[in-house]
DOSE-980816 format. One record per residue (C-alpha): residue in three letters; x, y, z; chain. Coordinates in nm, 2 decimals, decimal comma, padded with zeros to 4 digits. Example, Ala and Ser with C-alpha at 12.3 -4.5 7.8 and 13.67 -1.06 7.14 Angstrom:
<nodes>
NODE     r     east    north       up   c
NODE   ALA    01,23   -00,45    00,78   A
NODE   SER    01,37   -00,11    00,71   A
</nodes>
This chain:
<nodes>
NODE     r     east    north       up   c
NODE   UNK    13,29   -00,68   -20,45   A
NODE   UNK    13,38   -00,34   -20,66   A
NODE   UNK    13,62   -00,13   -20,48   A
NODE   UNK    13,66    00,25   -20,57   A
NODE   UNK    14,08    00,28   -20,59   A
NODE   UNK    14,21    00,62   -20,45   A
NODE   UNK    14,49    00,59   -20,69   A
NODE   UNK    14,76    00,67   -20,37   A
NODE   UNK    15,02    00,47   -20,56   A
NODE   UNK    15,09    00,20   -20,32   A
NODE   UNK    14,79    00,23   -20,06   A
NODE   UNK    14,53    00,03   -20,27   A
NODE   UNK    14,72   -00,24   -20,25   A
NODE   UNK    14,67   -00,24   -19,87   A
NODE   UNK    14,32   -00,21   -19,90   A
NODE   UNK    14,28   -00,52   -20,11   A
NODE   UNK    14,22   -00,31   -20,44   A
NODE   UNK    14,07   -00,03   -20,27   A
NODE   UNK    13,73    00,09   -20,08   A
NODE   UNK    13,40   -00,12   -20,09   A
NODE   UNK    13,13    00,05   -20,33   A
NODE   UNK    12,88    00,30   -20,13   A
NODE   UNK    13,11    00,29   -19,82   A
NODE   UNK    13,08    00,62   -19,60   A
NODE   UNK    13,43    00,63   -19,49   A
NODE   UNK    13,59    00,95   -19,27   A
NODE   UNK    13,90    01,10   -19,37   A
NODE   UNK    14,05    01,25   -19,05   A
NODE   UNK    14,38    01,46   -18,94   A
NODE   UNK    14,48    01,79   -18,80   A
NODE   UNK    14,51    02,06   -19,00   A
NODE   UNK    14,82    02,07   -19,26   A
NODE   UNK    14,73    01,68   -19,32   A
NODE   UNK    14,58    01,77   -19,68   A
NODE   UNK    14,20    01,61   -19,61   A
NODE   UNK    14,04    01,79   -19,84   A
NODE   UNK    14,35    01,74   -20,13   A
NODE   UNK    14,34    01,32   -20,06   A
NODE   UNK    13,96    01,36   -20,10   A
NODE   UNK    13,93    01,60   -20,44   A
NODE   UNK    14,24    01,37   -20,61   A
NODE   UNK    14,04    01,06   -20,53   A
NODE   UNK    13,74    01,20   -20,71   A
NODE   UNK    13,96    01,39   -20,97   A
NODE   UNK    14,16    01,07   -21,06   A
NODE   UNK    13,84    00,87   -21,05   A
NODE   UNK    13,66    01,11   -21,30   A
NODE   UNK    13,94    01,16   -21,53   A
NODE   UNK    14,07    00,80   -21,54   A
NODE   UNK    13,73    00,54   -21,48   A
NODE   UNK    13,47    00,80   -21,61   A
NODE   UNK    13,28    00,84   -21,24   A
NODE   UNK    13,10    01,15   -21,16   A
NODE   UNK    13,12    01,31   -20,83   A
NODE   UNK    13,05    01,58   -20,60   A
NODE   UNK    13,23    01,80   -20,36   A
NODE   UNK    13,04    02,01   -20,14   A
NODE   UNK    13,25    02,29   -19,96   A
NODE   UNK    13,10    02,43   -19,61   A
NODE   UNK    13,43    02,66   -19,55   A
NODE   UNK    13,60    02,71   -19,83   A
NODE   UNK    13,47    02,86   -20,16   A
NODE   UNK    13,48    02,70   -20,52   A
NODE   UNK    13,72    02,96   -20,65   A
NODE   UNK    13,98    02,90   -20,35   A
NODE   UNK    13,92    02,51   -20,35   A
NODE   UNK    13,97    02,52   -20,79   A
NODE   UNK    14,27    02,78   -20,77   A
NODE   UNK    14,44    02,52   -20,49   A
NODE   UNK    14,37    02,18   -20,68   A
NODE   UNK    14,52    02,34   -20,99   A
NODE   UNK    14,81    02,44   -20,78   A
NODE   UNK    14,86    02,06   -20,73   A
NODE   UNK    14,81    01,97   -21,10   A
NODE   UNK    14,45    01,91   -21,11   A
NODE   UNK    14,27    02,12   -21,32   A
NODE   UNK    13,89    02,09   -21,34   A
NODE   UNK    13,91    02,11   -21,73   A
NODE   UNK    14,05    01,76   -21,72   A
NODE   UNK    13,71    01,62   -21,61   A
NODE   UNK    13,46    01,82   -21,73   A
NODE   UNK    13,12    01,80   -21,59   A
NODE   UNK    13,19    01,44   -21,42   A
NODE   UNK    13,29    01,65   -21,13   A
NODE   UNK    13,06    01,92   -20,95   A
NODE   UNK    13,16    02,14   -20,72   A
NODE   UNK    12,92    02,29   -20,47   A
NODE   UNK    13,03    02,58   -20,26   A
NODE   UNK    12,78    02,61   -19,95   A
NODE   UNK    13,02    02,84   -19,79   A
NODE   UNK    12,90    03,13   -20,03   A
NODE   UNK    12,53    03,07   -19,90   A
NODE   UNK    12,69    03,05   -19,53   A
NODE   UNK    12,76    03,45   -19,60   A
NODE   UNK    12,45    03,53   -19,71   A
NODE   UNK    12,18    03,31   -19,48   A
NODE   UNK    12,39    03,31   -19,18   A
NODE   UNK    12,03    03,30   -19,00   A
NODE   UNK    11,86    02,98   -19,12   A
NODE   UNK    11,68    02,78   -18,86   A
NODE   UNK    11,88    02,49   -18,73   A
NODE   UNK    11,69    02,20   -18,97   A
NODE   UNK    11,78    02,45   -19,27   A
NODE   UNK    12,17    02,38   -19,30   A
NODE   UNK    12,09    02,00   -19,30   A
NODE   UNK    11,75    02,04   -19,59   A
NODE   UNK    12,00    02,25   -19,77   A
NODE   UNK    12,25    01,98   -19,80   A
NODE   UNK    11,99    01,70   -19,84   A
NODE   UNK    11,85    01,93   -20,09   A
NODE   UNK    12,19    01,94   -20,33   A
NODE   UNK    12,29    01,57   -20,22   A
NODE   UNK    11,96    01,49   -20,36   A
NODE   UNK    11,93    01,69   -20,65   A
NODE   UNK    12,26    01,63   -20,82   A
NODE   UNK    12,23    01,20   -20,77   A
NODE   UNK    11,89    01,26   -20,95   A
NODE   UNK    12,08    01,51   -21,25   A
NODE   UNK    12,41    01,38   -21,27   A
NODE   UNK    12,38    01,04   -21,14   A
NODE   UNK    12,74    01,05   -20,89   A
NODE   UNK    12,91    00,78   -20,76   A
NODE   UNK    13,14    00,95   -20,49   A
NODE   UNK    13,08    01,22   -20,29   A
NODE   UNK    13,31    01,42   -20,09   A
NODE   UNK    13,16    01,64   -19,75   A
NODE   UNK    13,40    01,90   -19,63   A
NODE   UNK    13,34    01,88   -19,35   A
NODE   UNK    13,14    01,70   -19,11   A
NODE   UNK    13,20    01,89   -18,79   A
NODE   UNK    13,10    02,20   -18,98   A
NODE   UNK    12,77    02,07   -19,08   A
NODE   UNK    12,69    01,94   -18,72   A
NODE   UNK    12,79    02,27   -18,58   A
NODE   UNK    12,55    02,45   -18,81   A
NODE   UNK    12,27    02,21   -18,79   A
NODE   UNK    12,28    02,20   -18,43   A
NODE   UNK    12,23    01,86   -18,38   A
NODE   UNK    12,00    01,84   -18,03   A
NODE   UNK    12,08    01,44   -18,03   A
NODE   UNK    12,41    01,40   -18,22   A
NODE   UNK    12,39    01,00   -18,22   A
NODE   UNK    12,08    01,00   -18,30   A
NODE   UNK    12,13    01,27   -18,55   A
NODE   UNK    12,41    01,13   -18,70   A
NODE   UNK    12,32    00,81   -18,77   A
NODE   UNK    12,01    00,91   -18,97   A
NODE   UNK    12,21    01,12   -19,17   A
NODE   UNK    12,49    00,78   -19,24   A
NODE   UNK    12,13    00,65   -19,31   A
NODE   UNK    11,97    00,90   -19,52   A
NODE   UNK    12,34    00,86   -19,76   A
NODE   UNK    12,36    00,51   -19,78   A
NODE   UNK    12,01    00,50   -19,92   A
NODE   UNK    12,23    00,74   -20,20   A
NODE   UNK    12,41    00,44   -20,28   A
NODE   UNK    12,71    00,67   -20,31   A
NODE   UNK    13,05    00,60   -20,16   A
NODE   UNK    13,11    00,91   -19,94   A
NODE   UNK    13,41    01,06   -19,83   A
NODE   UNK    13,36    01,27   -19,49   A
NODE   UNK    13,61    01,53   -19,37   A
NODE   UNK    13,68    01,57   -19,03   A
NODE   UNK    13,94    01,78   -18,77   A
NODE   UNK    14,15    01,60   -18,55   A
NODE   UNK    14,31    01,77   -18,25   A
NODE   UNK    14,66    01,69   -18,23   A
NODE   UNK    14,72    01,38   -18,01   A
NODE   UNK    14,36    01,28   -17,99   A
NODE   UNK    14,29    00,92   -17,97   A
NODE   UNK    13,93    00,92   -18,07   A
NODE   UNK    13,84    00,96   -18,41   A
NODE   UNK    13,50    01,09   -18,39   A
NODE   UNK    13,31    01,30   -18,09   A
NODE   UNK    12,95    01,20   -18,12   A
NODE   UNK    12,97    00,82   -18,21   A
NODE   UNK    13,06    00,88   -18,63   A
NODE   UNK    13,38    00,69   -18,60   A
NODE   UNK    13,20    00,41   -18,48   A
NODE   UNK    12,92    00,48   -18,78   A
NODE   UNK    13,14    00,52   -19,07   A
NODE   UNK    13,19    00,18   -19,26   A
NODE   UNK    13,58    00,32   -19,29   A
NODE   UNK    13,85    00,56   -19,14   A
NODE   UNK    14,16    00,71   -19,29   A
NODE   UNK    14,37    00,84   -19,03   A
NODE   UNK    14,64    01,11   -19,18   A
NODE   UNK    14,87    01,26   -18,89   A
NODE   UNK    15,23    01,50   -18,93   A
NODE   UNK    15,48    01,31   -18,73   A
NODE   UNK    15,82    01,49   -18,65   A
NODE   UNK    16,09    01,27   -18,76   A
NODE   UNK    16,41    01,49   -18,62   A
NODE   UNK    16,42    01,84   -18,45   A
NODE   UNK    16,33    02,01   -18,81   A
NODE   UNK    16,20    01,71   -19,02   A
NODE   UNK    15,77    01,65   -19,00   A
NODE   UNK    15,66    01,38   -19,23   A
NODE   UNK    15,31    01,32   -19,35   A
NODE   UNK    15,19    00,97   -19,26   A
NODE   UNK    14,83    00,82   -19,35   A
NODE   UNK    14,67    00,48   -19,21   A
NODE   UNK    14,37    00,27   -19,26   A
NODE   UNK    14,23    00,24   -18,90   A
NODE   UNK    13,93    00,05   -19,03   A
NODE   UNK    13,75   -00,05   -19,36   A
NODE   UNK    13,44   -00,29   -19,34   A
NODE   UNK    13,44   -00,58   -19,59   A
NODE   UNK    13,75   -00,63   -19,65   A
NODE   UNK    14,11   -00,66   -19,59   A
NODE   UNK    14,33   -00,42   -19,54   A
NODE   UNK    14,70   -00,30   -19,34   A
NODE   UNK    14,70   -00,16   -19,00   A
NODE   UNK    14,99    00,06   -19,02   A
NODE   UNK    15,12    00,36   -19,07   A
NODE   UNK    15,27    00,50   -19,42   A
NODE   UNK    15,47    00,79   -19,54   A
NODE   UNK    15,25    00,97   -19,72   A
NODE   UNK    15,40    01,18   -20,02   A
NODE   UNK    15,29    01,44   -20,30   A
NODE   UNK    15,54    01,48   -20,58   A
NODE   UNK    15,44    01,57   -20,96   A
NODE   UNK    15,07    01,56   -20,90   A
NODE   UNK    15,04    01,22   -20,78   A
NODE   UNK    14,99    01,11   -20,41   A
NODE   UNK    15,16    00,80   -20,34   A
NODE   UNK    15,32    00,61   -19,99   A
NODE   UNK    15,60    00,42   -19,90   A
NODE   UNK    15,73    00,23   -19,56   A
NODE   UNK    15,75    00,47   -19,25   A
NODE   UNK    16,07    00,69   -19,30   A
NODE   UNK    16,23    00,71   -18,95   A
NODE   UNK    16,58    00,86   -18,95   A
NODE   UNK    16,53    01,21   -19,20   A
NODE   UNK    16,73    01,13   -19,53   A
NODE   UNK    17,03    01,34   -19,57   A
</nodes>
């Protein structure tokens, strides 16, 4: 089975090489967790390293911000070219705030569609899914949702789908997506001591194949994501 490696030095190993092609897997935390970093250096590092085009498609924040942040953290855009496009929907949010409720979905259907028939993507990253259901005002978000897991796996993409966590929530998804999604990547900020919060990430499932149920530190040092066992006394 191909896998598509997210290059987190260490956590590919404890997913058996990685994530199963054309998997739709949810990336979920609270905010501060770095979502939407994990999911542009999986695409970046896939680009730059393996030659595979993808596509990020921003509902909140704009291409500049997003390009100006990922440089930031050592990932310039010039490094891959056209193998990655970035699509910031949050610019048309300003401008057609009115659009009828089956217009925000068309309109990403529309650039999903278009760019796998131009550019020919593997991975694609949403950021985020409760944004889009909010704005397509899902009547029957089950229902809803699962055509739309259906409508991408006919893609034959592997798609990366952001998603807010409240602090201390134990359910992953509200309207059933955690139970759609073929994989979930739990990142959470733990507090080790009384000033000491450590970022930790874990693999709560991943269809097809096997992979590590627990918790790891997660760290980002010299543009590079990688994790090591749980750090539980704060390092002097």
């Amino acid at each position: 089975m191909e896998k598509i490696r997210t290059f987190i030095e260490g956590f590919d190993e404890k997913l058996s090489g990685g994530i199963p092609k054309n998997h739709i897997v949810l990336v979920t935390g609270e905010p501060g967790t770095m979502k939407s970093s994990l999911c542009y250096y999986i695409l970046h590092n896939n680009a730059k390293k393996l030659g595979k085009k993808g596509v990020y498609i921003t509902l909140e924040q704009s291409r500049e911000s997003l390009i100006e942040h990922m440089k930031n953290m050592g990932m310039s855009p010039e490094e891959v070219g056209d193998k990655i496009s970035i699509v910031d929907l949050a610019l048309i949010r300003k401008s057609m705030e009115d659009l009828a409720r089956e217009g925000w979905l068309q309109i990403f259907k529309m650039y999903a569609q278009n760019l796998k028939d131009t550019m020919d993507y593997e991975l694609l990253v949403l950021d985020s899914l409760p944004v889009l259901e909010t704005l397509a005002s899902f009547e029957n978000p089950r229902v809803d949702l699962f055509h739309l897991f259906e409508w991408m796996r006919d893609l034959e993409i592997t798609t990366f789908l952001v998603s807010e966590l409240a602090h201390g929530s134990e359910a992953y998804g509200k309207h059933g997506e955690d139970f759609l999604a073929d994989g979930i990547i739990h990142l959470t900020m733990d507090k080790v001591d009384e000033i000491t919060v450590q970022r930790r990430i874990r693999c709560v499932k991943m269809r097809k194949t096997y992979h590590s149920m627990n918790y790891f530190t997660l760290m980002f040092e010299h543009g590079r994501f990688q994790v090591t066992r749980v750090i539980i006394d704060r390092e002097i």
